[in-house]
Every structure is written in C-alpha cells, then in structure tokens.
N, C-alpha and C positions, 0 to 999 in steps of 0.2 A: 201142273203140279210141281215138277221140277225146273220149268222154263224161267230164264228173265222176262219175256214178255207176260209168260202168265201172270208170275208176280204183278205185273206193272197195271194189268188191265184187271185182278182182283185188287190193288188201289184203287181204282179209279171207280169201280163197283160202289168199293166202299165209300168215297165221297160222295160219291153221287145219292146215298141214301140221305143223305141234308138235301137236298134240294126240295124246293118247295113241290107239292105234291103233284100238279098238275108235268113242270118240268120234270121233275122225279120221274116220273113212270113211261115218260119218253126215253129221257137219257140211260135208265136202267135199261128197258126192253130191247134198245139197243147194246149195250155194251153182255147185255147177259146172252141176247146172241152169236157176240163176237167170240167171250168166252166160250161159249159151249161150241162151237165151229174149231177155235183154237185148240179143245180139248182132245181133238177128231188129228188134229192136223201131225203130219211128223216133222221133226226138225233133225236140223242137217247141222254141222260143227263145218267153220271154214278157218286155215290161218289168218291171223291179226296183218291187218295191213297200213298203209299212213293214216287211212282215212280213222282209223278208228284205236290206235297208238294214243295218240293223248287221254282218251278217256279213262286209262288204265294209269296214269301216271299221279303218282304218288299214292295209290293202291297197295297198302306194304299187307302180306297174309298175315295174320291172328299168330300172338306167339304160339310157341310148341308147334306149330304147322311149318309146312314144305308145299315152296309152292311146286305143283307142279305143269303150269304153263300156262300159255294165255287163248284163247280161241274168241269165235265170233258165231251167234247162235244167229241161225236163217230156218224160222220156219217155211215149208214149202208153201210158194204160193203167197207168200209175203214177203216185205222189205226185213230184212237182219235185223234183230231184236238190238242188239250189241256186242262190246266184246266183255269176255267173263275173263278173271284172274281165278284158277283154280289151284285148289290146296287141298292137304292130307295129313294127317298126323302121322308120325313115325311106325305106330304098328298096320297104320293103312286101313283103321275100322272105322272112321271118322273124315268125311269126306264132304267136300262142298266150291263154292264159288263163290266170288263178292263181286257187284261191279257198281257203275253209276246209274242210276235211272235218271228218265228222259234225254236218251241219246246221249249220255255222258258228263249231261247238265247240269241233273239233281242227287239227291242224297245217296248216301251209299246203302247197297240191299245186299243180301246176303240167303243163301240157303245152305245151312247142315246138313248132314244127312248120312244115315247106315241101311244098310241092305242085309238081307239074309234072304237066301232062295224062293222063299217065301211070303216074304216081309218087308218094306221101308219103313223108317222112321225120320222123318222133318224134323226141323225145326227151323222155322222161316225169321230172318233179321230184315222186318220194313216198319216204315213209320204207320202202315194202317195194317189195322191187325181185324181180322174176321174178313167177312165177303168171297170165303172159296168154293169153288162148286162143292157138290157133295164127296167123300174119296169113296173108294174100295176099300172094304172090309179089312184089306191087309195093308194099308196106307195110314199111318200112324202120323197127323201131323199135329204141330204144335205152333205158337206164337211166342216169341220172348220177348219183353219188353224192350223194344227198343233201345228208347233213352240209357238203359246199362251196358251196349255196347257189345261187337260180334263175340267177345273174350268170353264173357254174362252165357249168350249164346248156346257157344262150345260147352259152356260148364254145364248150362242145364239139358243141353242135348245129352252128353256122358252120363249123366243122371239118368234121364229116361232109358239108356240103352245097356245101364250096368248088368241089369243079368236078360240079356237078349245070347241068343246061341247061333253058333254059325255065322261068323258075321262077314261080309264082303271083303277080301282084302283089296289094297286099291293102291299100285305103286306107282303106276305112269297115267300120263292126259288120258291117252290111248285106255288103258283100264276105265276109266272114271267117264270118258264116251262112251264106250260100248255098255257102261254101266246103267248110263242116262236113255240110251236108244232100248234097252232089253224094259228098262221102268217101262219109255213110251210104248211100247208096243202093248206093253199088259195090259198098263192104263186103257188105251184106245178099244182092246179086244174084252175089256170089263165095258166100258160104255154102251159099247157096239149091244153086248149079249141084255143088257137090261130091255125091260116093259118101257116106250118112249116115254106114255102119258106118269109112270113112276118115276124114271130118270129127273123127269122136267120138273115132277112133284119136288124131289129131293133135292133136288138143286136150287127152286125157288127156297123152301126152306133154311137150307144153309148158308146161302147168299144174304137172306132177308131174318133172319132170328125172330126177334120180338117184334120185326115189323108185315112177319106173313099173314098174319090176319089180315092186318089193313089192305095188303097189294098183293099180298100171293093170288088169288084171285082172279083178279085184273091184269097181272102180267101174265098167269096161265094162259086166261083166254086170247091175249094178244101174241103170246107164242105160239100155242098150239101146242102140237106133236110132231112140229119138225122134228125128222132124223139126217142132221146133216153128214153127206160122204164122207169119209176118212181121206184126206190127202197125203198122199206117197208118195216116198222118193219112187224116182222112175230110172 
C-alpha cells in the first residue's frame, strides 16, 4: 500500500490486463501472487549508499515541502525495492516519497499521504492508475492523474484531507518510518484476520474491475485459498 515495490508490481498488474487472454491469465496469476505475498511481507528502511545515489539525483521535493532525507526500501526476503526521497510540508500533516521506478531507470512515482490514529489517506502519483489489491476499511486511497504532475497531486491530496481530524504530525525520516512500519503492521494484521476465500474474492475484484467476470473465475480457481506467511524482520 505504502511500498515502492508495491507501487511498481500494481503497474505491472495493470499492464498486464492488455495482454492477450490466454498470456493474460498466466502473467496476472503470477504477479497477483507476488502481490498478495508482498502484501504479507515487512520492510525494513536502510541508509542510501553509492550503489543507489544516482537514482535520487536530480529528484528536487514538490514546492511548499521539506525534504526530509533519503532511504532505501528492502522488503524482507527480497532484493531492495530502491532508494525514496522523502518530504513533508511545514505543519507536518502531509507526508510522502518520490523516487524512480525500475531500479532508478523509469518515470518518477510518487505517494502522498496523511495518517490519523485511525485512518490513512493516499494518494498515489504513477503512470498506471487502478490494479491494487483490495484496502482496509480505514485506507483511503486515491489516483491523481498523472500527467498534471506530483504539485496536481499534493493539491488534490489537501483536498480530500481538509476536514480529516487528528492528523499525524511528521517532522523527521525517523517520524515518517516508524509511521510507514505502524501502516505495515495494521495493514498485515487486517489481511491476516480476513475469510482467505474473501480476501482472494476482493482482491480479484479490485485488481480486475470490469474484467472480473471474464477471469475472476479462473484466476480464483488457479489461486485458491493460499494463506501466505507474513515475513518478519527477525
């Protein structure tokens, strides 16, 4: 929900719905199990180091923001998603990341985002918009059109969150990790407690929209009711 990598692998969801249908329902069955394994998994924040320095370079934060530092997302159990440039507006209720996908290669991505004890609210800057598992009740997320840029973004994030109460302040890296690790854990222990053969319902669903008739179906039965482990830091 809040990962780079998740981001990257609900694009890849979403392309993969063009695929011709026989490819289609291979490439999706896979990558929908990657995602929902990924969703299980926790990640860990590491200092920016050479290897991964240039991919941040020429990455300037969204006016009106502050940045405040750079890190490197490693989900456990997998290779390091990348490194994030994160930011924060001045009174600190407005908080997020930008970096490059495909390892530093491709377009810039971007997530918003406000907290309240109870509550997130998204709003995700990538070029493919739909294909996310299903959220929690209390996970509020939104798409902004790309093409008008992370500034666009910001503005319609503050929009959806003008009369939200209680909202996160967020002044250091350090705040805005331990912010992202408290999301993951909820997220994981909402997963965890649902019905599998629901979960899998709702996630084919929201991944597939107007195309679960056609393959919801057929990737059910080729899922199943895996319940895959949570992976944890150790």
């Amino acid at each position: 929900m809040t990962s780079l990598l998740g981001a990257l692998v609900l694009a890849t969801l979403f392309a993969a719905a063009t695929l011709r249908q026989r490819k289609q329902l291979a490439r999706l069955e896979t990558l929908i199990r990657d995602a929902r394994a990924l969703a299980l998994t926790e990640i860990t924040y590491e200092p920016v180091d050479a290897r991964w320095r240039p991919t941040l370079d020429g990455l300037d934060v969204p006016p009106g923001m502050q940045a405040l530092g750079d890190f490197v997302e490693h989900p456990v159990g997998r290779s390091p998603s990348g490194a994030l440039r994160a930011f924060a507006d001045p009174e600190g209720t407005t908080f997020g990341w930008l970096a490059r996908a495909a390892t530093g290669a491709g377009p810039v991505v971007g997530l918003v985002m406000s907290t309240t004890p109870d509550d997130v609210y998204i709003t995700r800057h990538t070029p493919a918009r739909g294909g996310q598992l299903s959220s929690a009740p209390w996970a509020h997320t939104d798409d902004a059109p790309y093409l008008l840029g992370l500034p666009a973004a910001i503005e319609r994030h503050r929009a959806r969150i003008a009369s939200a109460k209680g909202l996160t302040v967020i002044r250091t890296l350090d705040d805005m990790q331990a912010e992202l690790r408290r999301l993951r854990t909820k997220t994981i222990a909402w997963r965890q407690a649902q019905a599998p053969q629901t979960l899998l319902d709702r996630d084919l669903r929201s991944i597939l929209g107007a195309k679960y008739d056609a393959l919801g179906p057929k990737l059910a039965a080729k899922l199943g009711v895996e319940v895959p482990e949570a992976r944890v830091v150790k």
